[in-house]
N, CA, C and O atoms as a MOPAC input file, in Angstrom:
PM7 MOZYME 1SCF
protein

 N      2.35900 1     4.18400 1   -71.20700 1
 C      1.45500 1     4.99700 1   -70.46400 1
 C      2.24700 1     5.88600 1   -69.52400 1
 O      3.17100 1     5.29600 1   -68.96500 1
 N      2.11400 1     7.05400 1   -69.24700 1
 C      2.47600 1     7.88600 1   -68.47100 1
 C      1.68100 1     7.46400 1   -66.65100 1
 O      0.63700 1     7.23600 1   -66.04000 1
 N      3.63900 1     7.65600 1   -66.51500 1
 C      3.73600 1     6.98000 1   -64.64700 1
 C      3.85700 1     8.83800 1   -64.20500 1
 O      4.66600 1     9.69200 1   -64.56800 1
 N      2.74200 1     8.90200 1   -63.34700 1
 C      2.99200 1    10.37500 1   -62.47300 1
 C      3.43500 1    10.16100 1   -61.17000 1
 O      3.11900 1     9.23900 1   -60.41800 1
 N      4.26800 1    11.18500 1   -60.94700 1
 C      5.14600 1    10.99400 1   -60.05900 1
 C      5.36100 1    12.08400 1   -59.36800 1
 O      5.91900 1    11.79600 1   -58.30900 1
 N      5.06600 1    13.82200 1   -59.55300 1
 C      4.66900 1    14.27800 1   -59.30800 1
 C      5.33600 1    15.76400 1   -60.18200 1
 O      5.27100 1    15.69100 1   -61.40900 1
 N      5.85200 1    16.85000 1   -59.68300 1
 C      6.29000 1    17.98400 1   -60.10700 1
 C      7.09200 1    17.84000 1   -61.08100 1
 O      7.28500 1    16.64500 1   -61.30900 1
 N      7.62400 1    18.50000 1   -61.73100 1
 C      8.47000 1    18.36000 1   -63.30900 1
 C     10.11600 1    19.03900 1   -62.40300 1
 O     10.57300 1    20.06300 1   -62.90900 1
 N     10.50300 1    18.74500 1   -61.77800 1
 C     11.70400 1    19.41500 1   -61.12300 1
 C     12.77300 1    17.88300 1   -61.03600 1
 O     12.60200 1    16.69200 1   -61.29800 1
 N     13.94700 1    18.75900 1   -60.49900 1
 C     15.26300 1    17.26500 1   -60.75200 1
 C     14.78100 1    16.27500 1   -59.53600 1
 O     15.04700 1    15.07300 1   -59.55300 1
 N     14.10200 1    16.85400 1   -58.56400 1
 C     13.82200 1    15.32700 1   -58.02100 1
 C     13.24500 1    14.19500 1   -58.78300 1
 O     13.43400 1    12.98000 1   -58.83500 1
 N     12.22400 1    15.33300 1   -59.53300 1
 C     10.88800 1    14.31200 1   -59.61700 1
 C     11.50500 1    13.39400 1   -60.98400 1
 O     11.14100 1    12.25800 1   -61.28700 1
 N     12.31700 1    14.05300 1   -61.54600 1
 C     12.96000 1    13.51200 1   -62.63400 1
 C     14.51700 1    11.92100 1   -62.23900 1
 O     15.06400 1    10.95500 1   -62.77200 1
 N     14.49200 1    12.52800 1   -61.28300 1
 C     15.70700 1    11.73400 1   -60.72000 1
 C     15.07100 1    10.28300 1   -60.32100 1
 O     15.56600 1     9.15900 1   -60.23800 1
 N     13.87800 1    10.75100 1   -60.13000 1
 C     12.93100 1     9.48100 1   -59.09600 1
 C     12.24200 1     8.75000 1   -60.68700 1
 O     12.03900 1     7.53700 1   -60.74200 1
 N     12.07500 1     9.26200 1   -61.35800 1
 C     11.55600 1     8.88400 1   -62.53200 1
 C     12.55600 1     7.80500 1   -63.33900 1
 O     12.46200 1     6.64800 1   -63.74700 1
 N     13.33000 1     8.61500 1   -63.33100 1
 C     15.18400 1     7.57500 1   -63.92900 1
 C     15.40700 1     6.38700 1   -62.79600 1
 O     15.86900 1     5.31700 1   -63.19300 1
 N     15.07100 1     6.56100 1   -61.31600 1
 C     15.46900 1     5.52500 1   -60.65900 1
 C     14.31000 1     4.00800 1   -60.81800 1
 O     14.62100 1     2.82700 1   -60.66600 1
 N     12.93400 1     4.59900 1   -61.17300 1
 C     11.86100 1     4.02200 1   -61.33000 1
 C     12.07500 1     3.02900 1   -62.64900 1
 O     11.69800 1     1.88200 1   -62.40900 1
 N     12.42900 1     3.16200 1   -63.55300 1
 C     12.70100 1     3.18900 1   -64.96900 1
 C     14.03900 1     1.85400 1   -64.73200 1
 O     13.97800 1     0.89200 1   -65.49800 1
 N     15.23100 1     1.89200 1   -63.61300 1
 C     16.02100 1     1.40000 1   -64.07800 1
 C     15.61200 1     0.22400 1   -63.16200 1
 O     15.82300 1    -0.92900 1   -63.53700 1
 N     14.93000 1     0.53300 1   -61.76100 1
 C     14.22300 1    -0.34600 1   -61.16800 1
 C     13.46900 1    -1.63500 1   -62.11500 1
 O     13.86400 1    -2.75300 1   -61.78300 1
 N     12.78000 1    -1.61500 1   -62.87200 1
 C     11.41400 1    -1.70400 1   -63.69100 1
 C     12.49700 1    -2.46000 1   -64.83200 1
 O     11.93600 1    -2.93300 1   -65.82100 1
 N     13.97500 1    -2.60000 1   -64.76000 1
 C     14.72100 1    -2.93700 1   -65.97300 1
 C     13.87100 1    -2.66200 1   -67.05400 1
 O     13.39000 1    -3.58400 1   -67.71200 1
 N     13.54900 1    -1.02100 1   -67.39900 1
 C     12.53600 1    -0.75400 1   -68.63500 1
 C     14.44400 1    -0.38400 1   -69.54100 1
 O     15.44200 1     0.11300 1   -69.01800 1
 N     14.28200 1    -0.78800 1   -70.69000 1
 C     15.28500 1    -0.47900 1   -71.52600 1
 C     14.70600 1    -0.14400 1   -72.91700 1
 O     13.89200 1    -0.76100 1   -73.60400 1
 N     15.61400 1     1.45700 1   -73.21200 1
 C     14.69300 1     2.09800 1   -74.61500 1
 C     16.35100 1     2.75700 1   -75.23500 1
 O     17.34200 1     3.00600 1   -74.54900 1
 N     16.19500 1     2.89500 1   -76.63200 1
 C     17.17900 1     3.21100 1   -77.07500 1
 C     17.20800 1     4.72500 1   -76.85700 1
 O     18.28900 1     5.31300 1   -76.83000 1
 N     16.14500 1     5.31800 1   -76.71400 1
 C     16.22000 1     6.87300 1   -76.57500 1
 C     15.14300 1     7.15900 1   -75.79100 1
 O     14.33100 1     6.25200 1   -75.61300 1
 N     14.90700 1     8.50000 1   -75.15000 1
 C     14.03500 1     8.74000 1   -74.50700 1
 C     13.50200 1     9.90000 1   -74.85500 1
 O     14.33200 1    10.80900 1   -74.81600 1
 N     12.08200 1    10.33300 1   -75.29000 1
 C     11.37000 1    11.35800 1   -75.67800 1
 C     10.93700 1    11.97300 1   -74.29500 1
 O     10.31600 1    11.44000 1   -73.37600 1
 N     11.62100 1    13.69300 1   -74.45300 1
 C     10.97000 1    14.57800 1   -73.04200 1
 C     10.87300 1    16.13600 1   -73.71000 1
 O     11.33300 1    16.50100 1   -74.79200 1
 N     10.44000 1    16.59700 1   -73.13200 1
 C      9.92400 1    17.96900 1   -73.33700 1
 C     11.26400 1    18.60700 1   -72.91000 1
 O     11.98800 1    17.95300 1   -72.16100 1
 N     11.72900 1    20.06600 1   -73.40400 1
 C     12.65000 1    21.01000 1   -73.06900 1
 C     12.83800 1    21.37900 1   -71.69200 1
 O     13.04200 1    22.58400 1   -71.54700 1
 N     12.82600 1    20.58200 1   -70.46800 1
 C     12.97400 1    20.81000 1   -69.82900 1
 C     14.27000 1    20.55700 1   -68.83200 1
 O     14.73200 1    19.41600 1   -68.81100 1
 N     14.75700 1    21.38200 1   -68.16400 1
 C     16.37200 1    21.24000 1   -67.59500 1
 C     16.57700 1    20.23600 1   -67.06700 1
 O     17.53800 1    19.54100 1   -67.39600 1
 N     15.36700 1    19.73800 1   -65.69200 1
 C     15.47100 1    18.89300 1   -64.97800 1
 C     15.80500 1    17.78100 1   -65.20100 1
 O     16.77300 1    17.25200 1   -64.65600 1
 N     14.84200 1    17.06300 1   -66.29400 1
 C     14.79200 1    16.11600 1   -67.32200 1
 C     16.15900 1    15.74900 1   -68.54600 1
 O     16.37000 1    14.65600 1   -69.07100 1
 N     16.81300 1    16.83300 1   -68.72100 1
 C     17.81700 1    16.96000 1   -69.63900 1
 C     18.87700 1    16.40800 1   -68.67600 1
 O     19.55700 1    15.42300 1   -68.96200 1
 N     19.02500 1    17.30200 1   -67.15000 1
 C     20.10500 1    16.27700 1   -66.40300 1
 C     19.66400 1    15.48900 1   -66.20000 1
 O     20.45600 1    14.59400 1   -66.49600 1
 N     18.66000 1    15.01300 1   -65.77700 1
 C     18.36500 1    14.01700 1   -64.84100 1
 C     19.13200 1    12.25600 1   -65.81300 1
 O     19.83600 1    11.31100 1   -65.45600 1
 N     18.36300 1    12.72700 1   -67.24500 1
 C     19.07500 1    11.74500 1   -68.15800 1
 C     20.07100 1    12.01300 1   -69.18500 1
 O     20.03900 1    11.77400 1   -70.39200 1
 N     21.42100 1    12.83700 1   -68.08300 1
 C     22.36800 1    13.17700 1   -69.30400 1
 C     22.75300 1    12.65500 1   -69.94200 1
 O     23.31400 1    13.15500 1   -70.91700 1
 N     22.65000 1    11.15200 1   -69.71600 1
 C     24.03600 1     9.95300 1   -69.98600 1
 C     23.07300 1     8.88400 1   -71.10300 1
 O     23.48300 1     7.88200 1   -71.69000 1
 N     21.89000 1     9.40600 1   -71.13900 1
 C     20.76600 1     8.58400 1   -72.10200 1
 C     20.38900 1     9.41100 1   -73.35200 1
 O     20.17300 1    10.62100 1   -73.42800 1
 N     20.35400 1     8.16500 1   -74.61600 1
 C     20.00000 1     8.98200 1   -75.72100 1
 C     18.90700 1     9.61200 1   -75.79000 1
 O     17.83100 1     9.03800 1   -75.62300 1
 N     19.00400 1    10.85200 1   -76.04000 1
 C     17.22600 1    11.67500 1   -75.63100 1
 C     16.80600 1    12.13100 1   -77.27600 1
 O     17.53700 1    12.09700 1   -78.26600 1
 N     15.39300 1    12.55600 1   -77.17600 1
 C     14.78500 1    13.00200 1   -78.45900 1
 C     14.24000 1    14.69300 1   -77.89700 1
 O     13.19700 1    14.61000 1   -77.24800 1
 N     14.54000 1    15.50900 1   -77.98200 1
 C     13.76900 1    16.93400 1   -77.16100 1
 C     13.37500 1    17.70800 1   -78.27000 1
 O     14.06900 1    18.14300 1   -79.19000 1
 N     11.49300 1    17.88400 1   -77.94300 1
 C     11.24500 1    18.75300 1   -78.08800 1
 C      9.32200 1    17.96200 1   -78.05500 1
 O      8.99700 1    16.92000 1   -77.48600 1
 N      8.33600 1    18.97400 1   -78.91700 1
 C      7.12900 1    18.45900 1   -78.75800 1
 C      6.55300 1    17.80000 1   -79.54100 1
 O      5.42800 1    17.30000 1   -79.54700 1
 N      7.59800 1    17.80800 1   -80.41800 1
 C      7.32900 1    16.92000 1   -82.41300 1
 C      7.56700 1    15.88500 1   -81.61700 1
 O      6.46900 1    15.34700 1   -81.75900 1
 N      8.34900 1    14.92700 1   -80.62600 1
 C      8.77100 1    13.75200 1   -80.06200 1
 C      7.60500 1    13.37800 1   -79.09800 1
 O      7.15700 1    12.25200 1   -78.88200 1
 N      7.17500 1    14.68100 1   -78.51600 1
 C      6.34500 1    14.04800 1   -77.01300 1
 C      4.88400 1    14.14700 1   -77.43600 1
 O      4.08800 1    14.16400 1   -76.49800 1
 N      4.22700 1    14.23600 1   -79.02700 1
 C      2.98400 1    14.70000 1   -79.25100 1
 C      2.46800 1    13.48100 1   -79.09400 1
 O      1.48100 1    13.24700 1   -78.39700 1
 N      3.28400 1    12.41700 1   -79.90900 1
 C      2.03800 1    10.89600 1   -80.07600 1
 C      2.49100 1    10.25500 1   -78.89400 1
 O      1.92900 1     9.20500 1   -78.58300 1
 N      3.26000 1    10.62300 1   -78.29100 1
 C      2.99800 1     9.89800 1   -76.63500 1
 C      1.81100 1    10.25900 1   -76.10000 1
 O      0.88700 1     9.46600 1   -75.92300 1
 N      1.77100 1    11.70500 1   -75.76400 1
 C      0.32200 1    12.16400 1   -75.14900 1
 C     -0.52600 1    11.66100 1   -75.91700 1
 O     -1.26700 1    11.08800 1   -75.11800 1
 N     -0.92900 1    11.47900 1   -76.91200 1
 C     -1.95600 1    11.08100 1   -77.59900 1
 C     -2.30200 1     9.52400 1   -77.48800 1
 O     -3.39900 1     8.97000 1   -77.55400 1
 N     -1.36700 1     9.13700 1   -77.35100 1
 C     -1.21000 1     7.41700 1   -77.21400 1
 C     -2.11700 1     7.42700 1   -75.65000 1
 O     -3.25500 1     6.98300 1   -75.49700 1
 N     -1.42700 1     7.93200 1   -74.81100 1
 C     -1.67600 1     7.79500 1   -73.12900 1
 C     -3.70000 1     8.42500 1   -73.12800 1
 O     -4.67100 1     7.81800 1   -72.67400 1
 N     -3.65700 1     9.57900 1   -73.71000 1
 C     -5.38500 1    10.32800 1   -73.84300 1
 C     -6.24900 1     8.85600 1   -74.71500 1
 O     -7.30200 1     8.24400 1   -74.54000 1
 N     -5.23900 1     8.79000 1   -75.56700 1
 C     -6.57800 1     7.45400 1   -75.98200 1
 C     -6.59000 1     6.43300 1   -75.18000 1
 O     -7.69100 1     5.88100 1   -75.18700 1
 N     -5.72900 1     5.88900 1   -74.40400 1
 C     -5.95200 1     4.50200 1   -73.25800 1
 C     -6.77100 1     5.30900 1   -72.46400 1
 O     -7.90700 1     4.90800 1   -72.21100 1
 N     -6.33300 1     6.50800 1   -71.98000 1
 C     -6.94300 1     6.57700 1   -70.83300 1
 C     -8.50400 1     6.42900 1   -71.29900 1
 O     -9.27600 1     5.69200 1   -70.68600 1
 N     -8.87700 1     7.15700 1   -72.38100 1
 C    -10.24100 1     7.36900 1   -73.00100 1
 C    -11.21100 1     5.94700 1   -73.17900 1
 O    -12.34600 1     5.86000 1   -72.71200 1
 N    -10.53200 1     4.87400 1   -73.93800 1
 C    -11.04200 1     3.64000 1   -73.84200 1
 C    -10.84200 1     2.77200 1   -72.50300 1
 O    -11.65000 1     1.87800 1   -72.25300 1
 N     -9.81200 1     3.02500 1   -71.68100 1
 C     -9.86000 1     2.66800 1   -70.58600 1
 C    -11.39400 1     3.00400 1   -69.18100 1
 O    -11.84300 1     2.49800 1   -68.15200 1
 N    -11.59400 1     3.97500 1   -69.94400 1
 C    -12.51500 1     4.73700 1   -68.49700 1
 C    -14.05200 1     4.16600 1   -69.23300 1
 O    -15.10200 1     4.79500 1   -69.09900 1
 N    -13.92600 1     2.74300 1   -70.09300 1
 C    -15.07800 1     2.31100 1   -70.28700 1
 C    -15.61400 1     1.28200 1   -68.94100 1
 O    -16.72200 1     1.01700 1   -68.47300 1
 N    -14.04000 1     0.82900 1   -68.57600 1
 C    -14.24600 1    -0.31500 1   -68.34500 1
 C    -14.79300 1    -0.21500 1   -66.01700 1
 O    -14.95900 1    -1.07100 1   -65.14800 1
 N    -14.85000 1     1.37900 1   -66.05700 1
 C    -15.51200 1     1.99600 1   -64.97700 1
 C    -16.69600 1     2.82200 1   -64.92800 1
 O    -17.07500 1     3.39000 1   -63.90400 1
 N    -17.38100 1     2.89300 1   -66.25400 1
 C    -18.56600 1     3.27100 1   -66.61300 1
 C    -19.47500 1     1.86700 1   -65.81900 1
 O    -18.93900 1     0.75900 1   -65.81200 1
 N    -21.29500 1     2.13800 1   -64.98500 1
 C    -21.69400 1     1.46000 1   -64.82700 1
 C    -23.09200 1     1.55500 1   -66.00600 1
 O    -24.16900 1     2.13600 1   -65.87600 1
 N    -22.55800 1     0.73900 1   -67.14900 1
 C    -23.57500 1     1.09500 1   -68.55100 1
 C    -23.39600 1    -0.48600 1   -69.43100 1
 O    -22.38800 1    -1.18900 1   -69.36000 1
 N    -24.17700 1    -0.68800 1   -69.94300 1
 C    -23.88400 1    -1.70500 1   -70.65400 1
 C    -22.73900 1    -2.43700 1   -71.59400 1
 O    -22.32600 1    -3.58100 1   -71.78400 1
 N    -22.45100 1    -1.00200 1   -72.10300 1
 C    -21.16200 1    -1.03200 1   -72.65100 1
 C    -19.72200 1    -1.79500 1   -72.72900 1
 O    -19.01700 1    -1.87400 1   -73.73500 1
 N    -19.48200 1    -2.26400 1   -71.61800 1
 C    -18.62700 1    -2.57600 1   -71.26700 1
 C    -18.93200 1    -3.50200 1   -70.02100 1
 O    -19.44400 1    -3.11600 1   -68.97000 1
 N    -18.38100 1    -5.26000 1   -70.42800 1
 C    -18.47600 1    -6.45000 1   -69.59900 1
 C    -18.52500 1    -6.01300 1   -68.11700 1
 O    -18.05300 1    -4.91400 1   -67.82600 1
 N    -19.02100 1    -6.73700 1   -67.23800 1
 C    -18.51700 1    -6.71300 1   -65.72400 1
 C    -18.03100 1    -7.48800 1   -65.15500 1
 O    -17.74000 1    -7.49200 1   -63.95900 1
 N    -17.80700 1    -8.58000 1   -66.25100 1
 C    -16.81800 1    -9.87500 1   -65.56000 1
 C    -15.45700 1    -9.77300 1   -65.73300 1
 O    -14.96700 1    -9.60800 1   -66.85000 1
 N    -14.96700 1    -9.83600 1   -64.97700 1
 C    -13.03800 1   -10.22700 1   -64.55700 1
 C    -12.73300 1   -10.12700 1   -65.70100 1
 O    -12.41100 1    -9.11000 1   -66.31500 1
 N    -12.84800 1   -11.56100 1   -66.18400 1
 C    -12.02900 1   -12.08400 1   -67.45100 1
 C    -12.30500 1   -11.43100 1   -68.52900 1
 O    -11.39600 1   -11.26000 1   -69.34200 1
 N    -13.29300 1   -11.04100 1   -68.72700 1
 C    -14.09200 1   -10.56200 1   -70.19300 1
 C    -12.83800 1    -8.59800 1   -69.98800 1
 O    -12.35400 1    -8.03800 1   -70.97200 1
 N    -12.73200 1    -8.26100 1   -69.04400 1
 C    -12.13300 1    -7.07600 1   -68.73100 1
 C    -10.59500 1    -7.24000 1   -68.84900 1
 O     -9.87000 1    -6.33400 1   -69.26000 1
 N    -10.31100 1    -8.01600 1   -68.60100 1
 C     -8.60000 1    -8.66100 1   -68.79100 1
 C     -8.32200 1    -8.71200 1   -70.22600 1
 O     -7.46200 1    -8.15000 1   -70.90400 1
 N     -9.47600 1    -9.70600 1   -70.58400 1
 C     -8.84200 1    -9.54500 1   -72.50300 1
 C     -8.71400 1    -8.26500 1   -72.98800 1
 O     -7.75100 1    -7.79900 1   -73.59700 1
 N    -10.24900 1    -7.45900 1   -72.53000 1
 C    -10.38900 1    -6.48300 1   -73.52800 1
 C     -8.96400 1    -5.19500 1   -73.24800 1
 O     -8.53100 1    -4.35700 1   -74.03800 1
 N     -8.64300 1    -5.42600 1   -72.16500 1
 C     -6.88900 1    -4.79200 1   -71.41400 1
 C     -6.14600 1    -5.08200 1   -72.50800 1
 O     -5.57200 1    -4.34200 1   -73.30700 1
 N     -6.23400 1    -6.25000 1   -72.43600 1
 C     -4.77000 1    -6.99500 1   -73.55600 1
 C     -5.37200 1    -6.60900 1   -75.07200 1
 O     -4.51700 1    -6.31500 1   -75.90800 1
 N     -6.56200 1    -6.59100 1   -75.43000 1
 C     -6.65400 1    -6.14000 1   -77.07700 1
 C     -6.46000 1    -4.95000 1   -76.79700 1
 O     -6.38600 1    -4.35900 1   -77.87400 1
 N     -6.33400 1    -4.24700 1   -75.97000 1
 C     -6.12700 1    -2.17300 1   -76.41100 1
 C     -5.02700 1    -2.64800 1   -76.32100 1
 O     -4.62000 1    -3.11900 1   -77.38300 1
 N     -4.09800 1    -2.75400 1   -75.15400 1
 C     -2.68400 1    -2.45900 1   -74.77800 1
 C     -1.76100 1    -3.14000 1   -76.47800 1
 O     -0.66100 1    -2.69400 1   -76.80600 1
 N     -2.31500 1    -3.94300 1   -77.09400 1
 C     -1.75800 1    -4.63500 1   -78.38700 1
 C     -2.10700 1    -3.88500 1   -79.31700 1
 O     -1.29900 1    -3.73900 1   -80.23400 1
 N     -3.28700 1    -3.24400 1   -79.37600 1
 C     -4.08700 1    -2.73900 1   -80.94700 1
 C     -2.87800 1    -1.22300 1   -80.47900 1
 O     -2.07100 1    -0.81700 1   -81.31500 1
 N     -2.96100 1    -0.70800 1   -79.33900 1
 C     -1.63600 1     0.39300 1   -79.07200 1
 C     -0.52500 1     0.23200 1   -79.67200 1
 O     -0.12400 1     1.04600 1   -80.50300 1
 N      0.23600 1    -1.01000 1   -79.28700 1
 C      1.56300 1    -0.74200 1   -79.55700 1
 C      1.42900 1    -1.92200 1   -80.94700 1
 O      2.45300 1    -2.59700 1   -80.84300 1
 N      0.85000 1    -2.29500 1   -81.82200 1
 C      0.28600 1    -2.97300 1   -82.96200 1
 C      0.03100 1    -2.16300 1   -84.12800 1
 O      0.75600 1    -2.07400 1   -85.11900 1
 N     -0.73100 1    -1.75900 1   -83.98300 1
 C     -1.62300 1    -0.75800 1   -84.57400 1
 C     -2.89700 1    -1.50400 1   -85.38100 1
 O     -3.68900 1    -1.04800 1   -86.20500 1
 N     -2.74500 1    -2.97100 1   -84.73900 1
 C     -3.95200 1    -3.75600 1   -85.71500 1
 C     -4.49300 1    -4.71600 1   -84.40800 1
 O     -3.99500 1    -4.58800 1   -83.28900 1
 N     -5.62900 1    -5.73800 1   -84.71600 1
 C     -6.14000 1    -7.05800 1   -83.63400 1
 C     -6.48600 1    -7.78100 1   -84.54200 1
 O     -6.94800 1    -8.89700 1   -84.30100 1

């Protein structure tokens, strides 16, 4: 899921890389858009650039967010108990990076 952090410039990119190593997140490469900031910010990391790399990210992040914003609808649709809201977290966040439940 996309962490915002704010402007697309070398801070915001620098703060992004410090966030990342914080978080011990470890990826063999990193998908970013053509942008300079981003290109230094992770010179020293294997990168993927361009929008053929960053399309099914956005798309990944628009569909959580999309099934996510059920679970703040006040409609039947979607449980109002704790627990019943926790699973249904854990079956998207799996059927995401799965592609099955």
């Amino acid at each position: 899921m996309a962490y915002a952090l704010g402007k697309r410039d070398l801070k915001t990119a620098k703060k992004l890389r410090a966030r990342l190593k914080q978080l011990k997140v470890h990826y063999g490469s990193i998908s970013m858009d053509n942008w300079r900031s981003f290109k230094t910010a992770f010179k020293a990391d294997p990168k993927q650039i361009g929008k053929e790399h960053t399309a099914g990210i956005e798309s990944n992040n628009y569909r959580l967010k999309h099934r996510l914003r059920r679970a703040v609808r006040k409609t039947y649709c979607f449980s109002k108990k704790f627990d019943d809201r926790f699973r249904t977290f854990n079956m998207v966040f799996f059927y995401i990076n799965y592609g099955f439940i």
